[in-house]
C-alpha positions as CSV (number, residue, x, y, z in Angstrom):
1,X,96.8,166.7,107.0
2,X,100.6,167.4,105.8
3,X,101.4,171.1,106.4
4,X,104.3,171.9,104.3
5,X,106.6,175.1,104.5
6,X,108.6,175.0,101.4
7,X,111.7,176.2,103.1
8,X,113.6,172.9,103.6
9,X,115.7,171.8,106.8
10,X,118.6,172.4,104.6
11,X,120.4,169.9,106.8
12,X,119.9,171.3,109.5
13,X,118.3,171.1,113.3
14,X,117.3,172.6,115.8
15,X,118.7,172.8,119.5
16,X,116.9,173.7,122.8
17,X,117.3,177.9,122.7
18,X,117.1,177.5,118.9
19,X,120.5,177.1,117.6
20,X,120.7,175.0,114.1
21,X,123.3,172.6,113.9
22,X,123.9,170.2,110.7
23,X,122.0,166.6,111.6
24,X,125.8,165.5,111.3
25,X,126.7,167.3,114.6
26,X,128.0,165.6,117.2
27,X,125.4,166.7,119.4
28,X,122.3,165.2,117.6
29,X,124.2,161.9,117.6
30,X,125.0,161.7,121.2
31,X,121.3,162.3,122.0
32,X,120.0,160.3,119.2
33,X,122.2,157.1,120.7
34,X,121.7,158.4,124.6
35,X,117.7,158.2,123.5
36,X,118.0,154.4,121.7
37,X,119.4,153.0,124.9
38,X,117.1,155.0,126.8
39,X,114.5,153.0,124.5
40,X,116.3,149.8,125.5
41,X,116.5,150.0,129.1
42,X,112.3,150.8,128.4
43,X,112.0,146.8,126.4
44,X,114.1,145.9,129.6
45,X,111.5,147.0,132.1
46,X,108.7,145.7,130.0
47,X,110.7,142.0,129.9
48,X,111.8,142.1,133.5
49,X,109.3,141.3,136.6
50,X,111.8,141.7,139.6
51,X,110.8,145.1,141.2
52,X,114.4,145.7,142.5
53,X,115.7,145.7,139.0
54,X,112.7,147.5,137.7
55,X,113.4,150.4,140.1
56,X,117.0,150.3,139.0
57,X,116.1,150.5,135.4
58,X,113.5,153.2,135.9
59,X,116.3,155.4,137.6
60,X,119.0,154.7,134.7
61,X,116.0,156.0,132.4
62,X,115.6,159.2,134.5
63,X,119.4,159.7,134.2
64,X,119.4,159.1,130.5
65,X,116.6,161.4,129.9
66,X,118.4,163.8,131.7
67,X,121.4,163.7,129.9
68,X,119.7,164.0,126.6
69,X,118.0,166.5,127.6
70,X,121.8,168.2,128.5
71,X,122.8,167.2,124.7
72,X,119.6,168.7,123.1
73,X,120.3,172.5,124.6
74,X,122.6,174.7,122.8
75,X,125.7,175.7,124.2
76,X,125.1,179.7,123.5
């Protein structure tokens, strides 16, 4: 079921605290790209049987998510 609001996005996102920023903002691409290579380093874990790299690729992901996480909330 597609619930629909009829208001649009008019371009527009939201941050964490609820700002709306255009999706052009510099922001929403920083996280966007920070959360592809955070996808990345995921395919690498899932390729990669060596438990020392694995640890070293699940603690690059923590620090990725983290950082998007930064990126996401708005700066008021």
């Amino acid at each position: 079921m597609k619930i629909y609001t009829k208001k649009g996005d008019e371009g527009k996102t939201g941050l964490i605290g609820g700002t709306r920023v255009s999706k052009n903002d510099l922001k929403i691409n920083a996280y966007g790209t920070v959360d592809e290579l955070n996808a990345f380093v995921g395919l690498l874990r899932d390729l990669i049987e060596e438990p020392k790299y694995t640890a070293q690729l699940i603690e690059i992901q923590d620090r990725l998510f983290t950082a998007g996480s930064i990126l996401a909330v708005s700066d008021e």
